[in-house]
C-alpha positions as a Python dict, from the first residue, in 0.01 Angstrom:
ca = {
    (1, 'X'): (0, 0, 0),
    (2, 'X'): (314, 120, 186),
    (3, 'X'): (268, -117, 456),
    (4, 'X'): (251, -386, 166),
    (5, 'X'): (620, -254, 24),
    (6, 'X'): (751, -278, 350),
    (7, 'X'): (653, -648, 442),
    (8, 'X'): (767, -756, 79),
    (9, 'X'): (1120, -604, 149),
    (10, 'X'): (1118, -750, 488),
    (11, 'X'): (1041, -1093, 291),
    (12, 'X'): (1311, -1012, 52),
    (13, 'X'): (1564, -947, 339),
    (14, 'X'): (1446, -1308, 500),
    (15, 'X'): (1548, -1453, 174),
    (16, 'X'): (1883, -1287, 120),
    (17, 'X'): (1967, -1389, 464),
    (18, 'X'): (1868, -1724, 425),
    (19, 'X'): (2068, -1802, 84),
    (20, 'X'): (2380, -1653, 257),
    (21, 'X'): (2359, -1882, 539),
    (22, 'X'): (2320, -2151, 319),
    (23, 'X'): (2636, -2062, 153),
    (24, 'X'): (2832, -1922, 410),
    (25, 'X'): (3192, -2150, 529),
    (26, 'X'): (3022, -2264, 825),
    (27, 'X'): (2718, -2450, 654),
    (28, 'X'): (2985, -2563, 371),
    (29, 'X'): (3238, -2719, 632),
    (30, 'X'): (2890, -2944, 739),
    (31, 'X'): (2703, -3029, 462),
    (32, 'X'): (2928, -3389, 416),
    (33, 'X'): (2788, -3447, 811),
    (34, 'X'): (2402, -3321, 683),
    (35, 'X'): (2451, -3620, 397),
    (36, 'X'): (2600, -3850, 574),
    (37, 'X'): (2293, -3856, 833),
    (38, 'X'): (2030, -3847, 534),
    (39, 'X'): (2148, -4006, 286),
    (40, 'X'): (2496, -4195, 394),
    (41, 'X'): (2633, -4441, 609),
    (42, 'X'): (2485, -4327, 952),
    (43, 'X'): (2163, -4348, 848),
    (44, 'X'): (2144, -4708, 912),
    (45, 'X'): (2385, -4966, 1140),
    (46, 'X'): (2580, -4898, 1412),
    (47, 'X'): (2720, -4563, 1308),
    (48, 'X'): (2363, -4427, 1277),
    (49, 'X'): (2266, -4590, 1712),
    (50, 'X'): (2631, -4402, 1752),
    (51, 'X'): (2488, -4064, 1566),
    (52, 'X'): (2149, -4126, 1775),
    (53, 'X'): (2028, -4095, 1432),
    (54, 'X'): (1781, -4444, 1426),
    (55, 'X'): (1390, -4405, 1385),
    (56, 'X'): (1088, -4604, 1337),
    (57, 'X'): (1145, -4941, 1176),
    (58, 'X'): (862, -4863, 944),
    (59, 'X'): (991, -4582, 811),
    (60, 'X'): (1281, -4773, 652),
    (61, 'X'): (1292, -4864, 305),
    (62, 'X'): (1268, -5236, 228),
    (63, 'X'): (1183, -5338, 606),
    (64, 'X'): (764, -5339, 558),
    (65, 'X'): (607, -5549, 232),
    (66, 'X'): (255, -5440, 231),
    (67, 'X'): (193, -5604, -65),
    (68, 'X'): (252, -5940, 144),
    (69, 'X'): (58, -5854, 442),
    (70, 'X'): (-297, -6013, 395),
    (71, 'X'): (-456, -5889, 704),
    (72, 'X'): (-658, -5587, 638),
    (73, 'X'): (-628, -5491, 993),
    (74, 'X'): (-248, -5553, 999),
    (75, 'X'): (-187, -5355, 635),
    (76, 'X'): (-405, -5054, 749),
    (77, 'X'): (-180, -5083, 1109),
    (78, 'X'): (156, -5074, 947),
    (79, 'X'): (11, -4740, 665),
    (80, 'X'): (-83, -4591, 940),
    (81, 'X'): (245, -4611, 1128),
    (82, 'X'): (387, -4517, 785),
    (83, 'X'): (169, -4218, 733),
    (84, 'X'): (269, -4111, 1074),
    (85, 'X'): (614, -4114, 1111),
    (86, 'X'): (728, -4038, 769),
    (87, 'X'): (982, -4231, 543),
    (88, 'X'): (1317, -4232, 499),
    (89, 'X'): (1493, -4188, 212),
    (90, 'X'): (1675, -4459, 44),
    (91, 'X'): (2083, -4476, 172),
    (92, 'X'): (2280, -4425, -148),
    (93, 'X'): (2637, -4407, 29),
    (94, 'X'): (2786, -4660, 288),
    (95, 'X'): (3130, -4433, 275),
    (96, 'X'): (3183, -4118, 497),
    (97, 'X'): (3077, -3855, 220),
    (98, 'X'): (3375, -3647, 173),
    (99, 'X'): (3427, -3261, 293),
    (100, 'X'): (3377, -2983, 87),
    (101, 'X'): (3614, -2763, -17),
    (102, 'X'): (3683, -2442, 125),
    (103, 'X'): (3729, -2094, -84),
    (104, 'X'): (4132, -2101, -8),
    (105, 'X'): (4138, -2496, -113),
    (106, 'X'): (3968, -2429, -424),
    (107, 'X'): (4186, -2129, -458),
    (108, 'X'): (4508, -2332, -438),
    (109, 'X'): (4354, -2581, -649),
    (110, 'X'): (4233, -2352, -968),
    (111, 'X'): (4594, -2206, -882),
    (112, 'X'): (4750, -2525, -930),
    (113, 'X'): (4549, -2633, -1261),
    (114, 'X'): (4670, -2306, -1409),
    (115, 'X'): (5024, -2353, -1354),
    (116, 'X'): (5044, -2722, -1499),
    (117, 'X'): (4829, -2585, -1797),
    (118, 'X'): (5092, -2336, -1874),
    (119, 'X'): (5389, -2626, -1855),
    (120, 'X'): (5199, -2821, -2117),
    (121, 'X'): (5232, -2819, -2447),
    (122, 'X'): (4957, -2786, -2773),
    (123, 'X'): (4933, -3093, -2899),
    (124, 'X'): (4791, -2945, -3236),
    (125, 'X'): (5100, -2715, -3208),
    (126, 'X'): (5345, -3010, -3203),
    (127, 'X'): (5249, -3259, -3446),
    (128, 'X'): (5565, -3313, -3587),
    (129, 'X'): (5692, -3413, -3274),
    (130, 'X'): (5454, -3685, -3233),
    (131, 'X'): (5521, -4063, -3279),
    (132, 'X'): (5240, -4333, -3370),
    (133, 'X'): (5308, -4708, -3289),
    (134, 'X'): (5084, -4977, -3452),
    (135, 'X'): (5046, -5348, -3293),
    (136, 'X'): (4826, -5603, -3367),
    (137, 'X'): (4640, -5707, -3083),
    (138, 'X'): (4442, -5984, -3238),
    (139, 'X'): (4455, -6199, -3606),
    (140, 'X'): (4371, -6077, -3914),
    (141, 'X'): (3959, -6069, -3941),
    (142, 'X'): (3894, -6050, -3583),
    (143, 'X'): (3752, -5706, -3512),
    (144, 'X'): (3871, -5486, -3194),
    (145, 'X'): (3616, -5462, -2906),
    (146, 'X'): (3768, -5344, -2619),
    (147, 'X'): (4120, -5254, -2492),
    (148, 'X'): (4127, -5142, -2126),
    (149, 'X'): (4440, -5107, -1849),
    (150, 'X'): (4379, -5043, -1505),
    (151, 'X'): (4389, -4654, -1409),
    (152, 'X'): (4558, -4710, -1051),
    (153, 'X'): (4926, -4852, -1153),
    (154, 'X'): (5105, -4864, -824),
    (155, 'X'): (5460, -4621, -905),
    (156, 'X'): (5696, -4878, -846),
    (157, 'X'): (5583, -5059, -1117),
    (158, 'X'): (5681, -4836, -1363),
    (159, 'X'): (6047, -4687, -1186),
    (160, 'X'): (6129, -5064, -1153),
    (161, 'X'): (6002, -5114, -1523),
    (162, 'X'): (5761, -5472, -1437),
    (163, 'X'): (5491, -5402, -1672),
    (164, 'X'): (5102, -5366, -1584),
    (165, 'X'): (4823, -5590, -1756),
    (166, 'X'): (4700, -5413, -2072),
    (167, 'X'): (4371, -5619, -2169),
    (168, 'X'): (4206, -5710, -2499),
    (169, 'X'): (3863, -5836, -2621),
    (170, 'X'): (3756, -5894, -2997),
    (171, 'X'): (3425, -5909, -3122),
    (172, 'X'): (3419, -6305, -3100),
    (173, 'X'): (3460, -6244, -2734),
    (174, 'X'): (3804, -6410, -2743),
    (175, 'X'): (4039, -6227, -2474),
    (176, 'X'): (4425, -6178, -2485),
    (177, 'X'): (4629, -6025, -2144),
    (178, 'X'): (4930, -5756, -2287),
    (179, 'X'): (5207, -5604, -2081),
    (180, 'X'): (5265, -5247, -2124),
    (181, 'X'): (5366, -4995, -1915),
    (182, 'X'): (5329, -4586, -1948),
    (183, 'X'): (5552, -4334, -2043),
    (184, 'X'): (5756, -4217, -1715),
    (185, 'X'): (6044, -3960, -1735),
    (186, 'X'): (6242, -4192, -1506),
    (187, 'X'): (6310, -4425, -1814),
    (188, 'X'): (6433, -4407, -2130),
    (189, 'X'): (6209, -4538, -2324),
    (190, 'X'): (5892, -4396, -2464),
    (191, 'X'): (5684, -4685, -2320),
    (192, 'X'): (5723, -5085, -2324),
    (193, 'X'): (5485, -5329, -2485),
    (194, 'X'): (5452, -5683, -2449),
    (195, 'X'): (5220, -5923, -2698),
    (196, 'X'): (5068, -6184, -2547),
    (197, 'X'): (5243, -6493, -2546),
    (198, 'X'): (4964, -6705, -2679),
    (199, 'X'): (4935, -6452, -3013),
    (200, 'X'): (5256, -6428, -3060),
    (201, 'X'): (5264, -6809, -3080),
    (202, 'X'): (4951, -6809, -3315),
    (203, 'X'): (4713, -6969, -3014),
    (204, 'X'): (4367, -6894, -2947),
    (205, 'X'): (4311, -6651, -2638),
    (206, 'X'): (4083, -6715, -2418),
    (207, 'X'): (3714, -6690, -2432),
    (208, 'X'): (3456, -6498, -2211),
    (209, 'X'): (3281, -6865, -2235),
    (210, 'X'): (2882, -6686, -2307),
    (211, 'X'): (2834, -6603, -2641),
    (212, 'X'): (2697, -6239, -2691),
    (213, 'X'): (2341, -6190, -2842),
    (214, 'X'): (2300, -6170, -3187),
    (215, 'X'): (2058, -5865, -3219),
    (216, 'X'): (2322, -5611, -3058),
    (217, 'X'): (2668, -5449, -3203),
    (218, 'X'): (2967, -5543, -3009),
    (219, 'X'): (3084, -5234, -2850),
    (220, 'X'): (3344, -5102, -2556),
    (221, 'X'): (3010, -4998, -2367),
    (222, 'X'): (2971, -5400, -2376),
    (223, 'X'): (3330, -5406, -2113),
    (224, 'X'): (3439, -5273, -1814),
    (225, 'X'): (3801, -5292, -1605),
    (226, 'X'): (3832, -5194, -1239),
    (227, 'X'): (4049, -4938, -1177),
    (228, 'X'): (4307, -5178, -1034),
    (229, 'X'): (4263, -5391, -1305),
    (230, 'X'): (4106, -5751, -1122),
    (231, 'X'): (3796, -5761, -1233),
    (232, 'X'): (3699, -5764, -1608),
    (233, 'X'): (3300, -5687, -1646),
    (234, 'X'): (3103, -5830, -1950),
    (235, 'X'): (2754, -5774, -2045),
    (236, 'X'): (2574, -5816, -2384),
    (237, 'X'): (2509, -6173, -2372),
    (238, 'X'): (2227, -6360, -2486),
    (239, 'X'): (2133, -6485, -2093),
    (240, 'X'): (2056, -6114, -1970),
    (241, 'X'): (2355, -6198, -1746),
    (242, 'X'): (2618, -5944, -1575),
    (243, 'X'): (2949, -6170, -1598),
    (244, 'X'): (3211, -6088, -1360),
    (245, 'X'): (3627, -6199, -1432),
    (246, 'X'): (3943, -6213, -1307),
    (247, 'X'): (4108, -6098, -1645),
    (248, 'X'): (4442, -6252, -1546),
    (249, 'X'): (4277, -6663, -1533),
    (250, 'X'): (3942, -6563, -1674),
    (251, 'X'): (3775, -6744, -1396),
    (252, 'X'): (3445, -6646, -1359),
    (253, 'X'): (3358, -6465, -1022),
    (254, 'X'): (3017, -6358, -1060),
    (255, 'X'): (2682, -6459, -1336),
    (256, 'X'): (2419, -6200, -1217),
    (257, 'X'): (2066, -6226, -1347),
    (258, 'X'): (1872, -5924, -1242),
    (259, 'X'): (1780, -5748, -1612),
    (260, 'X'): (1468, -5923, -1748),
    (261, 'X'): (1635, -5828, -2082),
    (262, 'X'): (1973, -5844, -2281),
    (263, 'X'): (2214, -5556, -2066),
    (264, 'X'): (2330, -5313, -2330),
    (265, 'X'): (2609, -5129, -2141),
    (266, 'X'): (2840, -5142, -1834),
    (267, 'X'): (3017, -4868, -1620),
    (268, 'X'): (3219, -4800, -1376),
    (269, 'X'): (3284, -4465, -1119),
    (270, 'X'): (3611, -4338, -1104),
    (271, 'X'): (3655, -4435, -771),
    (272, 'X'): (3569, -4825, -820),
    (273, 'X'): (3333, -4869, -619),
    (274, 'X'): (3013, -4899, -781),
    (275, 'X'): (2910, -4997, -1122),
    (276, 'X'): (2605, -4959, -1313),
    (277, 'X'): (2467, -5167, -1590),
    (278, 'X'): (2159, -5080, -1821),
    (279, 'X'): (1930, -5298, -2034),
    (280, 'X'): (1642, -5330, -2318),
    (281, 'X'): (1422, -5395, -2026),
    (282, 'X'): (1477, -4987, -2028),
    (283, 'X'): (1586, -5045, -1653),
    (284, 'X'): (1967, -4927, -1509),
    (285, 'X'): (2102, -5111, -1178),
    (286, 'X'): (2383, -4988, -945),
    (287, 'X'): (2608, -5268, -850),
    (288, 'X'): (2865, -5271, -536),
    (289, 'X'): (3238, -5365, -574),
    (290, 'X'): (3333, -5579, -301),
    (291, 'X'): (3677, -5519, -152),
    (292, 'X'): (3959, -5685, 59),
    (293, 'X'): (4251, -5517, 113),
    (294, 'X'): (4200, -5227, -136),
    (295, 'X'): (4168, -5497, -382),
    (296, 'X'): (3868, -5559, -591),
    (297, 'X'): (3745, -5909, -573),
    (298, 'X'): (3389, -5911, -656),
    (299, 'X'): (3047, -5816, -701),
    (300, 'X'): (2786, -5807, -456),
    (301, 'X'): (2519, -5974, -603),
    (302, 'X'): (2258, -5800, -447),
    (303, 'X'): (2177, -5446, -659),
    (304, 'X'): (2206, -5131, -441),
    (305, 'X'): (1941, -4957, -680),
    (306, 'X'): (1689, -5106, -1006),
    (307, 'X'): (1666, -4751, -1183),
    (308, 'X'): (1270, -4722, -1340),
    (309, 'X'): (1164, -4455, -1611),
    (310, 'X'): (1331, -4537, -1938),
    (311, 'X'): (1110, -4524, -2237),
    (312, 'X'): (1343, -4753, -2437),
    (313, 'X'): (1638, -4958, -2444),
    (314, 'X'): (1972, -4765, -2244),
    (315, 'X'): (2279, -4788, -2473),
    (316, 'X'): (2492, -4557, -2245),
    (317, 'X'): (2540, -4486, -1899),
    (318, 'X'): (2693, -4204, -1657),
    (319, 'X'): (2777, -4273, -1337),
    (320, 'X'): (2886, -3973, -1091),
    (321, 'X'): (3231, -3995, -939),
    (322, 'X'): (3141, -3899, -600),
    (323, 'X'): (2947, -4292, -572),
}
């Protein structure tokens, strides 16, 4: 019985051990190198023959269709080769995952939340110092579906006072492109607004050019802007399609049919580089946003991911920052 006590503490100790290692500075200064080998962008291409990280081409995802191989010899080869040298798990990241924070960083950085949360004032405490501006953004009867502005403005804009795109979508699917800018406390002014030109002159906007389907509610999960504001995303519409924009011409860039079903919602991550788009089909797919020069210019049309499980339709989405 003693000798029993005495192995389970010895077990015990393993485990402690263990779980500080896992936790210690040393293993947290690494883990982005762990993930980028697993699951990130040296697992395949050259920066995984430069990592001497590159196995079997079996054990790849996508590279072997068994369910096209008609040879019985052949298919029962290729398991197998499968069965012996494992498989690989699917690459979600093609960006160098970023490093984890150390104890000081996240120090400084709790620090520094604390200090701009005692600058700021109670909204609820200040009411009476508040100011409300109304502007009609489309005509009378036309309800409001959307109103998004791009989350990156570049600074200059607003010290030099050229205004940002500020964009518009009614239920009809009509569009109309507004000028605004933020508040800044290097100008005067609380923030600037500009109409459209073609509302203010009482002309139709311009449409998204696919009529929406009938048997859903027109709703902001229906839209989504880039962070820097060039692509307008539209889903909803009676062809199952994905339709990607440029807001500024509305110039359609990309029609993607991949949902077997109407797509009920679009998002984006708060980095812009991936969106996701869900459906009736009950599936979700994770999109790529194609960039040149920091600038987003389209979608690749190929999915990264067709998310499977759903019981129902997906009306709402979450996508994680860090894709």
């Amino acid at each position: 019985m003693k000798s029993r006590c005495l192995r389970g503490q010895r077990a015990q100790k393993i485990l402690f051990k263990h779980r500080r290692a896992l936790e210690s500075e040393c293993v947290s200064a690494n883990l982005h190198n762990w993930i980028d080998l697993i699951f990130g962008y040296k697992q395949q291409g050259p920066a995984a023959v430069e990592a001497l990280n590159v196995f079997f081409y079996c054990t790849y995802e996508g590279n072997v269709d068994l369910d096209a191989v008609s040879d019985p010899h052949e298919r029962k080869s290729l398991e197998g080769m499968i069965n012996n040298f494992g498989q690989t798990p699917t690459q979600l990241l093609k960006e160098p995952h970023p490093k984890r924070k150390t104890v000081d960083e996240v120090a400084k950085y709790k620090s520094k939340l604390a200090d701009s949360a005692a600058t700021q004032k109670d909204v609820f405490r200040n009411l009476d110092k508040l100011k409300t501006f109304f502007v009609e953004l489309h005509e009378d009867g036309e309800a409001l579906a959307f109103v998004g502005a791009p989350r990156l403005l570049n600074r200059s804009f607003i010290d030099t006072g050229i205004l940002g795109d500020l964009i518009s979508v009614n239920n009809k699917g009509v569009k109309y492109g507004h000028g605004w800018l933020p508040y800044s406390s290097r100008r005067k002014e609380v923030f600037t607004f500009s109409i459209d030109p073609l509302l203010a002159a009482q002309r139709p906007g311009q449409n998204l050019g696919a009529p929406f389907s009938p048997d859903i509610d027109i709703t902001p999960n229906l839209f989504a802007l880039t962070v820097d504001g060039k692509l307008l995303v539209t889903v909803g519409h009676w062809d199952n399609t994905v339709r990607v924009y440029n807001p500024t011409r509305m110039r359609i860039i990309n029609c993607l049919r991949r949902h077997s079903d109407v797509a009920t919602c679009v998002g984006l991550d708060r980095a812009g580089h991936h969106a996701i788009t869900g459906s009736l089909d009950s599936t979700c797919i994770i999109w790529e946003i194609l960039h040149s020069g920091g600038v987003a210019h389209a979608f690749n049309e190929t999915p990264l991911q067709t998310l499977f499980g759903h019981d129902g339709r997906v009306g709402s989405y979450c996508l994680w920052a860090s894709w």
